[in-house]
Jmol script that loads the backbone (N, CA, C; Angstrom):
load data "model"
ATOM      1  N   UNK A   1     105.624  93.941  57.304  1.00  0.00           N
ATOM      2  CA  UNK A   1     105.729  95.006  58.279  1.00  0.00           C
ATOM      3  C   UNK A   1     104.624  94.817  59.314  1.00  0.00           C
ATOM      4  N   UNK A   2     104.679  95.032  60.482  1.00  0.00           N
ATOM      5  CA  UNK A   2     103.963  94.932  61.883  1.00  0.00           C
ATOM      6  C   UNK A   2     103.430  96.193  62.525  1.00  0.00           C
ATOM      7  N   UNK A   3     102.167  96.406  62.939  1.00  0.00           N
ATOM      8  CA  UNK A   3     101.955  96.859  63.558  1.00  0.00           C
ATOM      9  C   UNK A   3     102.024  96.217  64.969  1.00  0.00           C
ATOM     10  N   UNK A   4     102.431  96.831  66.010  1.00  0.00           N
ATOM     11  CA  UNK A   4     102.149  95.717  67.652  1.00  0.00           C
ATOM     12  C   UNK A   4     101.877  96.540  68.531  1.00  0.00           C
ATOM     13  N   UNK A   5     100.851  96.680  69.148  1.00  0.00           N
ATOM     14  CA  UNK A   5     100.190  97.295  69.985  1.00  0.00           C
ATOM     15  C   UNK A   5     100.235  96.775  71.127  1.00  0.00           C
ATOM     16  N   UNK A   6     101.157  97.148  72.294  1.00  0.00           N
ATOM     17  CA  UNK A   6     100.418  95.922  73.283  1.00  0.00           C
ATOM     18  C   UNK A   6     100.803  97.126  75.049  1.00  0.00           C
ATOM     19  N   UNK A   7     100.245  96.623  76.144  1.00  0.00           N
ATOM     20  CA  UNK A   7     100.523  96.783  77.270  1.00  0.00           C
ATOM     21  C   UNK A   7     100.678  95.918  78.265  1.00  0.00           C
ATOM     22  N   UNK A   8     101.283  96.463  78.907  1.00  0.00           N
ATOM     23  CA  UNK A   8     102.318  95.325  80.207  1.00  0.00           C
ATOM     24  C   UNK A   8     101.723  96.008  81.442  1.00  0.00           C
ATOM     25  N   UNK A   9     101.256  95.321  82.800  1.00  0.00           N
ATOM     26  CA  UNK A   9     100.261  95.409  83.749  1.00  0.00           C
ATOM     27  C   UNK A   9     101.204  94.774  85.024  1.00  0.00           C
ATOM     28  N   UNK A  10     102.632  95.557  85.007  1.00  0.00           N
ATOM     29  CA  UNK A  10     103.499  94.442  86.448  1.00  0.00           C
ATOM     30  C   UNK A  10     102.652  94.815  87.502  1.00  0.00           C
ATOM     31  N   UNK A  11     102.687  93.847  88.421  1.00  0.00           N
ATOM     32  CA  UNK A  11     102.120  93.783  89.459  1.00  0.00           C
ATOM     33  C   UNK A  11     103.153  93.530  90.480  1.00  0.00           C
ATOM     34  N   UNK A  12     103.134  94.767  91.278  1.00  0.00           N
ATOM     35  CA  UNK A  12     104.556  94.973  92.503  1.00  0.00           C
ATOM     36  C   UNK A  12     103.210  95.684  93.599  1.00  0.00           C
ATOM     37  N   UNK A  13     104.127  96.116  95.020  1.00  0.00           N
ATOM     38  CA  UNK A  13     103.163  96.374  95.815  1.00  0.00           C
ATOM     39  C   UNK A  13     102.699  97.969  95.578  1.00  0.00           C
ATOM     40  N   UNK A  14     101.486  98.229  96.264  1.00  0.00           N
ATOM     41  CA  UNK A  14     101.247  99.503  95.697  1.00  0.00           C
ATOM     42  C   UNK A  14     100.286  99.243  94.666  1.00  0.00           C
ATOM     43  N   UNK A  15      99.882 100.775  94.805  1.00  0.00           N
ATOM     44  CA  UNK A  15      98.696 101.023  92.915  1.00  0.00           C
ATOM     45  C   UNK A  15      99.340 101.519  91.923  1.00  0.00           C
ATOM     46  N   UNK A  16     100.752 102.082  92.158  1.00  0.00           N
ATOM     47  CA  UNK A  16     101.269 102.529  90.999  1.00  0.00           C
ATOM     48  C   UNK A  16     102.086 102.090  90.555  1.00  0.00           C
ATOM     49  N   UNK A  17     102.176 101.597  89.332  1.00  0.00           N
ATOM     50  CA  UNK A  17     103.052 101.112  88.284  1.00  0.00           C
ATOM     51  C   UNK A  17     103.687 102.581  87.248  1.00  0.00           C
ATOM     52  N   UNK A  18     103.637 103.794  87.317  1.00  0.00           N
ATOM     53  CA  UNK A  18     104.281 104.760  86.730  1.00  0.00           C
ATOM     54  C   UNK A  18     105.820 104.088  86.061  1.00  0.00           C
ATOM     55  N   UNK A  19     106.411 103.811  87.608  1.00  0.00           N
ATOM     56  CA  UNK A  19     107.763 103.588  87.686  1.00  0.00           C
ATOM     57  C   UNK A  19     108.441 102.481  86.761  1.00  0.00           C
ATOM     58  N   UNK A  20     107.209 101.461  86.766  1.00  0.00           N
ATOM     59  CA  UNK A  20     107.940 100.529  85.773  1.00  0.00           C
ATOM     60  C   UNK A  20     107.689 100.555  84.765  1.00  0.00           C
ATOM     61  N   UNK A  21     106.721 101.332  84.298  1.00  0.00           N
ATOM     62  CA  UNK A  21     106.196 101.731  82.767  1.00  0.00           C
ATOM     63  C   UNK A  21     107.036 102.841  82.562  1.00  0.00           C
ATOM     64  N   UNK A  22     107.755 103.831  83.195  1.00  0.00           N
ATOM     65  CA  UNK A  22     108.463 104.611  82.670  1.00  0.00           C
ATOM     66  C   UNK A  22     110.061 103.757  82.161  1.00  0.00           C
ATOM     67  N   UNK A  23     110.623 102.875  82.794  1.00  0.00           N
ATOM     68  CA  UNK A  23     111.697 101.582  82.781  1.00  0.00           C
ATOM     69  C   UNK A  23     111.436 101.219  81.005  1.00  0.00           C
ATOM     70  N   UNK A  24     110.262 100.335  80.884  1.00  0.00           N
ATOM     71  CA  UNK A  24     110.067  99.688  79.860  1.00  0.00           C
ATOM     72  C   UNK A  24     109.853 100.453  78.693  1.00  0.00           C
ATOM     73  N   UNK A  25     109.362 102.528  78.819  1.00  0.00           N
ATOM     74  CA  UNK A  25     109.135 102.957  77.581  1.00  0.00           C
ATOM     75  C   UNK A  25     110.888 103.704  77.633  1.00  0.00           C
ATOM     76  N   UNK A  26     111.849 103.528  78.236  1.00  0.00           N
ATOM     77  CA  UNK A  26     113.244 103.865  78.235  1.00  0.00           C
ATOM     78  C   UNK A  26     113.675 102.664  77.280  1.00  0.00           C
ATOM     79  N   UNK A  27     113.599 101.283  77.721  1.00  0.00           N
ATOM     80  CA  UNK A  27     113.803 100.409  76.767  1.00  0.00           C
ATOM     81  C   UNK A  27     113.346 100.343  75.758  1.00  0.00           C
ATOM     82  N   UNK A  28     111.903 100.561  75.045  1.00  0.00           N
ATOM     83  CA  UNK A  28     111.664 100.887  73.722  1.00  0.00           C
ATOM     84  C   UNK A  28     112.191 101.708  73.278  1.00  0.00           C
ATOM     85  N   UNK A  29     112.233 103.246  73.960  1.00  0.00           N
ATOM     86  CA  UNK A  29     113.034 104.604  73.324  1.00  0.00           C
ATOM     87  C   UNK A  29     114.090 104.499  72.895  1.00  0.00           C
ATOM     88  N   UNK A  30     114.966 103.138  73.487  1.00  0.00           N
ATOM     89  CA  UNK A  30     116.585 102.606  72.877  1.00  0.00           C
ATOM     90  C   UNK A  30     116.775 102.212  71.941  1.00  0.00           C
ATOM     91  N   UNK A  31     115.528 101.232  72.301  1.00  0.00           N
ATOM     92  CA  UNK A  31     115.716  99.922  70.738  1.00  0.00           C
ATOM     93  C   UNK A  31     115.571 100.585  69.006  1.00  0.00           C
ATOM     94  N   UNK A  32     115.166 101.867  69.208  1.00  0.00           N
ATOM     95  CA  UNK A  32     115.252 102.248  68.152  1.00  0.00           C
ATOM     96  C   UNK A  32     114.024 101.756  66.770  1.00  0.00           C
ATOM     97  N   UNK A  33     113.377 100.927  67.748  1.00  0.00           N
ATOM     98  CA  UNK A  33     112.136 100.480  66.625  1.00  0.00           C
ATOM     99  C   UNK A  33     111.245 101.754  66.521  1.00  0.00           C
ATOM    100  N   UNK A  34     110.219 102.361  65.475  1.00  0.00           N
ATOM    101  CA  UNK A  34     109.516 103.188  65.629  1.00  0.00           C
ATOM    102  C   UNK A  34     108.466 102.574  66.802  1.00  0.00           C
ATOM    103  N   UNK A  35     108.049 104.296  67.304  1.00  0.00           N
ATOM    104  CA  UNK A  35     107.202 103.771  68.548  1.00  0.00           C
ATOM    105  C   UNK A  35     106.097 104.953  68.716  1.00  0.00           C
ATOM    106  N   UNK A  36     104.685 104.757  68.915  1.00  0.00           N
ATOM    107  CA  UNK A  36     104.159 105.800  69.787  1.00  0.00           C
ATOM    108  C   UNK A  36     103.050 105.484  70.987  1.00  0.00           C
ATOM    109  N   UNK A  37     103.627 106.169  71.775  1.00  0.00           N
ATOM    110  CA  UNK A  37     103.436 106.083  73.385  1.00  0.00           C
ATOM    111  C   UNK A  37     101.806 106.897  73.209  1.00  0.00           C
ATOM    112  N   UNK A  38     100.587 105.681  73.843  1.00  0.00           N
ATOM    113  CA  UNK A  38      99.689 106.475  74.185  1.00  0.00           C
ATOM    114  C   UNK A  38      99.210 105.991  75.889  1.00  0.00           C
ATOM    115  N   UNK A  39      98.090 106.851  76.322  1.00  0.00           N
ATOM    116  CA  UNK A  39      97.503 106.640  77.509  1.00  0.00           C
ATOM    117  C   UNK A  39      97.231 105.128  78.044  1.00  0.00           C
ATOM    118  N   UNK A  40      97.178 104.213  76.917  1.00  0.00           N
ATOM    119  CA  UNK A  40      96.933 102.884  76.904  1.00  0.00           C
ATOM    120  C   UNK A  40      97.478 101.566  76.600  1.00  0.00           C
ATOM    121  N   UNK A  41      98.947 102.012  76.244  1.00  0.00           N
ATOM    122  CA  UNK A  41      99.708 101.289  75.546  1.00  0.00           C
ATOM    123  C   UNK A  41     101.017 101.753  74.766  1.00  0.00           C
ATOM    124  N   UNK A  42     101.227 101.099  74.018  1.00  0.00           N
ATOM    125  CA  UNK A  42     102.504 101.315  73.201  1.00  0.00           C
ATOM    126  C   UNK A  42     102.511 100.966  71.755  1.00  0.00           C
ATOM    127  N   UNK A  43     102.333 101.284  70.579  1.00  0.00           N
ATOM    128  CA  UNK A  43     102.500 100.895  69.226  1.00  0.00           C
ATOM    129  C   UNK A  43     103.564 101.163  68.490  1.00  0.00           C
ATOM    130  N   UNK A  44     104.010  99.756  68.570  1.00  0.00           N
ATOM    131  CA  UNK A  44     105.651  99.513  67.574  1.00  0.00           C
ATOM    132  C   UNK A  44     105.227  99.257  66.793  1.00  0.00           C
ATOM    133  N   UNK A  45     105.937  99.811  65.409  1.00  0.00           N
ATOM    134  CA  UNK A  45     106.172  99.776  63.710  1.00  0.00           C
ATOM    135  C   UNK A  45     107.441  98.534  63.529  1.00  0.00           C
ATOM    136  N   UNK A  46     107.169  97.850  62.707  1.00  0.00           N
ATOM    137  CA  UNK A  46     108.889  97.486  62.195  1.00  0.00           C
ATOM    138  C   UNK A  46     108.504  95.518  61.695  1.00  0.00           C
ATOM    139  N   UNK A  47     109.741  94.975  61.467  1.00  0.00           N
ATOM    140  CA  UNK A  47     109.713  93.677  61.051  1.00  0.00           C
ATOM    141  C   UNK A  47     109.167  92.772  62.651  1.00  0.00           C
ATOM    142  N   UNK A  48     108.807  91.351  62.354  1.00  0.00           N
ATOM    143  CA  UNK A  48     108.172  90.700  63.383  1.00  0.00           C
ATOM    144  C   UNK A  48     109.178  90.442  64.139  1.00  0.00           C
ATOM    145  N   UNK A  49     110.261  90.329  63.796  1.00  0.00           N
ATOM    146  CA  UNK A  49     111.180  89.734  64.992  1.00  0.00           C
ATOM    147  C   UNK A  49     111.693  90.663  65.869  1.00  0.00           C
ATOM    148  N   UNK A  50     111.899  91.724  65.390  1.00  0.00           N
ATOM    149  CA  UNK A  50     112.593  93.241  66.097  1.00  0.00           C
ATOM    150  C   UNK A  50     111.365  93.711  66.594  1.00  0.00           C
ATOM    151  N   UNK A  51     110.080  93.585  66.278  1.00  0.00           N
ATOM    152  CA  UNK A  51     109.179  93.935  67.615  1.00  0.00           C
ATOM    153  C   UNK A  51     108.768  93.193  68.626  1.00  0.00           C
ATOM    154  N   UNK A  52     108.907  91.693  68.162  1.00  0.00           N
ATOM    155  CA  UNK A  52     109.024  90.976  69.785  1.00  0.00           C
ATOM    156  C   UNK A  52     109.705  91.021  70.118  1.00  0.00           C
ATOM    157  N   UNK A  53     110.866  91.027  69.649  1.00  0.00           N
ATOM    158  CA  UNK A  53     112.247  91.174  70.684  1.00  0.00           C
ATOM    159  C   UNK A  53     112.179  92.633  71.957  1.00  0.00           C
ATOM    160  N   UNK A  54     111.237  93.572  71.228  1.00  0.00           N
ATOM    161  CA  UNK A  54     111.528  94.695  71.734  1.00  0.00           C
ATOM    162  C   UNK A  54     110.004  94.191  73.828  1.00  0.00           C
ATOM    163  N   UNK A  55     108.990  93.852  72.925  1.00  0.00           N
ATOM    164  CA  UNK A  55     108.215  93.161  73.685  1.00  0.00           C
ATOM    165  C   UNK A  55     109.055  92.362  74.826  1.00  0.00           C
ATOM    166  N   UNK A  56     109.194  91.102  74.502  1.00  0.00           N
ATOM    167  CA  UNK A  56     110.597  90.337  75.072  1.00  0.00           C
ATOM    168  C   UNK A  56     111.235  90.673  76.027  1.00  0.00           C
ATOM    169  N   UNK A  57     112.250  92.176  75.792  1.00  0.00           N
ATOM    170  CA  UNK A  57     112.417  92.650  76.313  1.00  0.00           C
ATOM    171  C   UNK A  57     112.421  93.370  77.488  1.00  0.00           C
ATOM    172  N   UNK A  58     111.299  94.042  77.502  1.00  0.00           N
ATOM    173  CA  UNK A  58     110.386  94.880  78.335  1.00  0.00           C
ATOM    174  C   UNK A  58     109.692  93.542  79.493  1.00  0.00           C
ATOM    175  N   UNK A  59     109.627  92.567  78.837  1.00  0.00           N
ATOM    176  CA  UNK A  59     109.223  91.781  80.343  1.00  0.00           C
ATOM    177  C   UNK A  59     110.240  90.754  80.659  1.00  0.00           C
ATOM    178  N   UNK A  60     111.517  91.001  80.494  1.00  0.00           N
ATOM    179  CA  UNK A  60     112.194  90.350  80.677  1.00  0.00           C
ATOM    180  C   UNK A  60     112.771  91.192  81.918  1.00  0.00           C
ATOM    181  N   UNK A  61     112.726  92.458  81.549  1.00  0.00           N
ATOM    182  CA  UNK A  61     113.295  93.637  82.479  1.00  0.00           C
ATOM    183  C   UNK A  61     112.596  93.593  84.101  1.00  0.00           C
ATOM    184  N   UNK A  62     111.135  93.683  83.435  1.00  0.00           N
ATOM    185  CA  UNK A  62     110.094  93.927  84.440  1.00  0.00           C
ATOM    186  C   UNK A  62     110.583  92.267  85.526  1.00  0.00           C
ATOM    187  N   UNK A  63     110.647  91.167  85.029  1.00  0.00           N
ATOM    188  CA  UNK A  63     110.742  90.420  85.618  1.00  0.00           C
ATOM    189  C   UNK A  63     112.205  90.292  86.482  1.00  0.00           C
ATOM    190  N   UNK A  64     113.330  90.912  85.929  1.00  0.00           N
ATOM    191  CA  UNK A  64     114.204  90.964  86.760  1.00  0.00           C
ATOM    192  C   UNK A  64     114.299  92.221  87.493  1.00  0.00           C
ATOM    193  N   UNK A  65     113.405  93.297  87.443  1.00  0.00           N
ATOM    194  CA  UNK A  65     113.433  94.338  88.762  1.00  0.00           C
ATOM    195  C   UNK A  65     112.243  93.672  89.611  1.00  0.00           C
ATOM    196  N   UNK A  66     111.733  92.550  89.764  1.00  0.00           N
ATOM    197  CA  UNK A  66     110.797  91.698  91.005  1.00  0.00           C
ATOM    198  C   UNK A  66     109.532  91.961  90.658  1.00  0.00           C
ATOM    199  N   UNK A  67     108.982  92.071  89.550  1.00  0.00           N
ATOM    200  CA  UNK A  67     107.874  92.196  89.489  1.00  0.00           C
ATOM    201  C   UNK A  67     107.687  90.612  89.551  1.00  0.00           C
ATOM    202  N   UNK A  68     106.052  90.234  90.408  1.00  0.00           N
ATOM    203  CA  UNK A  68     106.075  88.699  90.533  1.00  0.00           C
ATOM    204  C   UNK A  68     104.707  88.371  90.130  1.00  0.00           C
ATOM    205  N   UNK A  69     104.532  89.599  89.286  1.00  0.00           N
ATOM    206  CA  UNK A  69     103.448  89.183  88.149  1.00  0.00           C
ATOM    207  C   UNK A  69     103.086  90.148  86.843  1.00  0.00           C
ATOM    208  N   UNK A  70     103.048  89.903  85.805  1.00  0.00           N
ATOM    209  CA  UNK A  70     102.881  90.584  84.778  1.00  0.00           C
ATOM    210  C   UNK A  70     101.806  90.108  83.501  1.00  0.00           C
ATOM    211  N   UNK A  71     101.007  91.284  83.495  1.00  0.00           N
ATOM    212  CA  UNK A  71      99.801  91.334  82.489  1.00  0.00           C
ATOM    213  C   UNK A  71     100.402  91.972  81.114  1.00  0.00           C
ATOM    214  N   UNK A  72     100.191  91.569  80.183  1.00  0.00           N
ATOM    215  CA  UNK A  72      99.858  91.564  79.010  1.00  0.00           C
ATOM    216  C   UNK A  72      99.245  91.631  77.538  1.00  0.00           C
ATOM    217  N   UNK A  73      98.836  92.531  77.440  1.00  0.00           N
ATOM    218  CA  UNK A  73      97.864  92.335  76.624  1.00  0.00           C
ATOM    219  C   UNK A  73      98.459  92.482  74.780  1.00  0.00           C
ATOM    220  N   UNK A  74      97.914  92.113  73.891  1.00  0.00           N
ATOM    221  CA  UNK A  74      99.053  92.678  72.533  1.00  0.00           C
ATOM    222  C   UNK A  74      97.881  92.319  71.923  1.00  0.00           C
ATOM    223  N   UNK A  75      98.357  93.029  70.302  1.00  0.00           N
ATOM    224  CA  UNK A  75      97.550  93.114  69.165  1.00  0.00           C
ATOM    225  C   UNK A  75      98.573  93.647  68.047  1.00  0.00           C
ATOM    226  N   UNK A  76      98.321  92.373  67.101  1.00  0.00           N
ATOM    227  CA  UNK A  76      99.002  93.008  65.858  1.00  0.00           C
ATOM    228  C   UNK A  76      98.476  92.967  64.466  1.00  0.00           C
ATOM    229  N   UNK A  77      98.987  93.937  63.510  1.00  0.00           N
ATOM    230  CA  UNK A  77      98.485  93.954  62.566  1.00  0.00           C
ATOM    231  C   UNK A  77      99.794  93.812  61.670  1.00  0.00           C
ATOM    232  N   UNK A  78      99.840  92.251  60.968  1.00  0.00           N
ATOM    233  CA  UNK A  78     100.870  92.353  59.850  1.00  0.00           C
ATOM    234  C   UNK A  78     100.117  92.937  58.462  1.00  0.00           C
ATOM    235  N   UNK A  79     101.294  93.269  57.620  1.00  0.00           N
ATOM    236  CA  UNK A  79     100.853  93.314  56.224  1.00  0.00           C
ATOM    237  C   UNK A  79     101.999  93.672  55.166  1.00  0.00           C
ATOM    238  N   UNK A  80     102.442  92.986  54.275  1.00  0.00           N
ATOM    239  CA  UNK A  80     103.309  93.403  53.475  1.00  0.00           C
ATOM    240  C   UNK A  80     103.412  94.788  53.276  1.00  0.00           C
ATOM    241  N   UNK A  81     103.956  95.426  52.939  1.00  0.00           N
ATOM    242  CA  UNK A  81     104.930  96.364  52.372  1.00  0.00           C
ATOM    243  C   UNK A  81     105.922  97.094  52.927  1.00  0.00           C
ATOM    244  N   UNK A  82     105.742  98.561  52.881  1.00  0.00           N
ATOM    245  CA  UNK A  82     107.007  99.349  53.733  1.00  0.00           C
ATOM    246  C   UNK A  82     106.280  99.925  54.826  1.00  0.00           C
ATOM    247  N   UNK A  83     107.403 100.796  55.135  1.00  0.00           N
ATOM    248  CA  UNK A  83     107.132 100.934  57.098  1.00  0.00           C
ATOM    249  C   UNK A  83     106.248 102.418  56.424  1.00  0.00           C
ATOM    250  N   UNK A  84     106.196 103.380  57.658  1.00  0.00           N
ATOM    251  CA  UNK A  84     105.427 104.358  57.843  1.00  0.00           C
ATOM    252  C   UNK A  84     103.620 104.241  58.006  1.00  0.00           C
ATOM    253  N   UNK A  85     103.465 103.179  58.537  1.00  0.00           N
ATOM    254  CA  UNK A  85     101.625 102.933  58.255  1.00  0.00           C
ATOM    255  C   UNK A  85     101.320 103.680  60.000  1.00  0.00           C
ATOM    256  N   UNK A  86     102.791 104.033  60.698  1.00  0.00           N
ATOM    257  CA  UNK A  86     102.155 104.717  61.855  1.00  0.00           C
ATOM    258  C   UNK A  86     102.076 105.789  62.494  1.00  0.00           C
ATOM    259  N   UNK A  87     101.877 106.779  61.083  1.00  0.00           N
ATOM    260  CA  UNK A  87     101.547 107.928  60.625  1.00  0.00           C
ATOM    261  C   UNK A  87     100.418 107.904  59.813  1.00  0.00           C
ATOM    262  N   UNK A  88     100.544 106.801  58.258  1.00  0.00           N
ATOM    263  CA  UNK A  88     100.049 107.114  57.624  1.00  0.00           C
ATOM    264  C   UNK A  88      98.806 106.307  57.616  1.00  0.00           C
ATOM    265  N   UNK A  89      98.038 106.012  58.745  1.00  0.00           N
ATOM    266  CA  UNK A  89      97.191 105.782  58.792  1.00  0.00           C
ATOM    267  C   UNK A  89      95.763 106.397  59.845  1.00  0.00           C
ATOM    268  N   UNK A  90      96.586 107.372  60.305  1.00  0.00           N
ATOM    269  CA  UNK A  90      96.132 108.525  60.920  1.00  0.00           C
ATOM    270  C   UNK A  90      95.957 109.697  59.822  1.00  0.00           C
ATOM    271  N   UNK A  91      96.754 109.548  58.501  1.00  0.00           N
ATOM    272  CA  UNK A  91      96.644 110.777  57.710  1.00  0.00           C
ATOM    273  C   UNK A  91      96.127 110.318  57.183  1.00  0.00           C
ATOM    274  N   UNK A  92      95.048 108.934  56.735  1.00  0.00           N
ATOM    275  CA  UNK A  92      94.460 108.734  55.813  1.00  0.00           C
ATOM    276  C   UNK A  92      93.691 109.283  56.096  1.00  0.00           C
ATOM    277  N   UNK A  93      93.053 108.747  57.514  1.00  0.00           N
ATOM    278  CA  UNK A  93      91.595 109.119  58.222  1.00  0.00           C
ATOM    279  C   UNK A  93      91.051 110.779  58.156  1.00  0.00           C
ATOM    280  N   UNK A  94      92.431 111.550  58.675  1.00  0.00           N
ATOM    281  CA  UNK A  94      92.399 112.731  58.225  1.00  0.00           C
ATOM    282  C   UNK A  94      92.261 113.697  57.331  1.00  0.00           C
ATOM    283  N   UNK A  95      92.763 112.627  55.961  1.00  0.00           N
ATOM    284  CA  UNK A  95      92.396 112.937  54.627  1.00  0.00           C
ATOM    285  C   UNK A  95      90.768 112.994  54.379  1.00  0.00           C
ATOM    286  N   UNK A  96      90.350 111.648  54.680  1.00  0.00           N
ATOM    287  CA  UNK A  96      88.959 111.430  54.127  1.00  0.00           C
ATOM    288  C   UNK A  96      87.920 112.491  55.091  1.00  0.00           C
ATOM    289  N   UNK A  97      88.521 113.003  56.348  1.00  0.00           N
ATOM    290  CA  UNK A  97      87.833 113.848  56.349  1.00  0.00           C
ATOM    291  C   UNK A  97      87.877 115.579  56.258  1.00  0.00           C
ATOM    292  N   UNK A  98      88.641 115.746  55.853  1.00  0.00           N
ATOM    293  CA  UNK A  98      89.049 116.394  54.954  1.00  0.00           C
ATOM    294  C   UNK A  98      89.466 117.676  56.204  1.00  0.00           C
ATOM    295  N   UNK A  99      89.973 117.160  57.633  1.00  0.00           N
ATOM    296  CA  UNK A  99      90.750 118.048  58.824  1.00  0.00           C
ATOM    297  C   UNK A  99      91.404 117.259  59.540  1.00  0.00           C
ATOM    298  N   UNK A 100      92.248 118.123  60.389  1.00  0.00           N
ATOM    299  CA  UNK A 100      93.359 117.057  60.992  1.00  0.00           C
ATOM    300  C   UNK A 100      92.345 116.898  62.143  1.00  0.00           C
ATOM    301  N   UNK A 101      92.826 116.073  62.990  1.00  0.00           N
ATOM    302  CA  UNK A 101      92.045 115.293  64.055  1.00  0.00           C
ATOM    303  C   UNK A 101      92.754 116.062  65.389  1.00  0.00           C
ATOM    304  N   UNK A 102      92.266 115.713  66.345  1.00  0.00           N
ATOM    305  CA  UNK A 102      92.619 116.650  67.940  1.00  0.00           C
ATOM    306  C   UNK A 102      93.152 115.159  68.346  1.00  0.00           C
ATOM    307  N   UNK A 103      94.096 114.729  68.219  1.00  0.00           N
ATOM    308  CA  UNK A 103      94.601 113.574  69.092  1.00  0.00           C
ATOM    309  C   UNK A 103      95.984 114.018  69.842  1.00  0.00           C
TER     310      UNK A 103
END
end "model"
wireframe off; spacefill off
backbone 0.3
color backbone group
């Protein structure tokens, strides 16, 4: 099971990229892989191939609406077993301290 953390940086004219980051978290929201959307990125849950694909994806898109450059950044964390580690590793933390967290 995978954790994949990553963000995409298209470069079109202008300072704002909103528009194509809203595009690419429509395409994750499809694919149906678990997902959670923060200020900095994106963290997909699931097997290795169905989260690059989902990656893949997303700049495959970006590259055919003209973006004529795209940043990247990723981070993953494999590890055997079953899914849910992207919850339950926020409730650990929460456990050990014995309150939920303000995130």
């Amino acid at each position: 099971m995978v954790l994949l953390e990553f963000q995409m940086s298209p470069r079109a004219e202008g300072d704002s990229v909103s528009a194509y980051v809203a595009q690419i978290i429509d395409l994750i929201d499809k694919s149906g892989v678990p997902y959670q959307l923060t200020p900095m990125g994106t963290i997909l849950e699931g097997e290795w191939d169905e989260t690059f694909a989902v990656v893949k994806a997303c700049f495959d898109h970006l590259r055919a609406v003209g973006c004529t450059r795209i940043g990247l950044h990723l981070k993953v964390d494999w590890r055997e077993g079953p899914a849910g580690r992207l919850q339950a590793k926020t409730a650990k933390v929460e456990q050990l301290l014995g309150r939920k967290l303000h995130t």
